[in-house]
Every structure is written in C-alpha cells, then in structure tokens.
N, C-alpha and C positions, 0 to 999 in steps of 0.2 A: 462250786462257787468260790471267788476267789476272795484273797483278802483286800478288803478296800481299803484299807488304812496304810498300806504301803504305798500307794499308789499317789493317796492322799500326801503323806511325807515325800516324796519324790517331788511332787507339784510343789510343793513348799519348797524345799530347797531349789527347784527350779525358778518358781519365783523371785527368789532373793539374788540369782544369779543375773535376772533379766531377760531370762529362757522363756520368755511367754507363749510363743510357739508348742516349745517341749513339754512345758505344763498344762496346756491346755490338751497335749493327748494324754496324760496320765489322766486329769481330771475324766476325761472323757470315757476311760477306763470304769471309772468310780460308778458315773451318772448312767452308763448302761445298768449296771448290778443295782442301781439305788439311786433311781431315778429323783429322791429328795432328798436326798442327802444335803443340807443347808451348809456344811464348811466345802463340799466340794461346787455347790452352785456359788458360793460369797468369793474361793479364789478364783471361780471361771470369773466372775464377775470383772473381779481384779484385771488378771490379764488380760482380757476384753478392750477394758479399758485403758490399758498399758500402751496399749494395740491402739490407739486414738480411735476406739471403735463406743464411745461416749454412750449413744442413747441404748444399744446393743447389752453393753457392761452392766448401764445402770439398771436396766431392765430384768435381765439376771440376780444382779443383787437384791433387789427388790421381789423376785420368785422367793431366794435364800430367807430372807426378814419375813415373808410370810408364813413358811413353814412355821417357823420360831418365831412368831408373831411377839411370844413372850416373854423372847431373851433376845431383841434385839440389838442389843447392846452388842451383843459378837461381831454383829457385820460391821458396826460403824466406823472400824476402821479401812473399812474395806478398803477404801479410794485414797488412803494414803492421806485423810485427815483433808479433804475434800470437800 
C-alpha cells in the first residue's frame, strides 16, 4: 500500500500551479487506495471545476462534504470562495 499523502501534497502544489490536469492524476492515485478520502475528493472537486467542468466538480465536492458531513467547513473553500 502506498502512501497517500504524498500524492495528496503533490496535487496541492499542482493546484496552486494551475496543473489541473497533473493533479487530478495524483488525486486519482489517492482515490484508488481510498476511495473516501474527503481532501482528495474536495481537490478532485476543485480541479474539476478549474476545468469549467461546473456540475461534474460541484458533484464531487459534494461526495467530499458528505463523508465529513460534520466538518464541513473544510470543503468550503473548495471553489475558490464560490
């Protein structure tokens, strides 16, 4: 099993780069091993959306908010304050 959390930090810096592409295959990394993983479904979400891929992104986030139904508070900044 590998570690997810590299993967996860990878996607992160790739996000901030505007790599939405290259983070969505690390993410994808993640979500094999850890199919709920709610920060790796919230940045899929993100760059989804990045992606003007709108009901796709927001759909995702919305998987991520349920797992953590009750710390939602994490995803809300998902969309960039959206």
């Amino acid at each position: 099993m590998m570690n997810t959390d590299i993967f996860l930090e990878r996607a992160k810096l790739l996000l901030e780069q505007n790599r939405n592409k290259d983070a969505i295959q690390q993410l994808q990394q993640v979500l094999q091993q850890e199919p709920q993983n709610d920060s790796a479904l919230s940045l899929m979400g993100r760059c989804l959306y990045n992606q003007k891929k709108y009901d796709e992104g927001i759909g995702v986030i919305k998987q991520a908010i349920a797992i953590r139904a009750d710390e939602d508070y994490r995803h809300r900044g998902s969309l960039g304050g959206r």
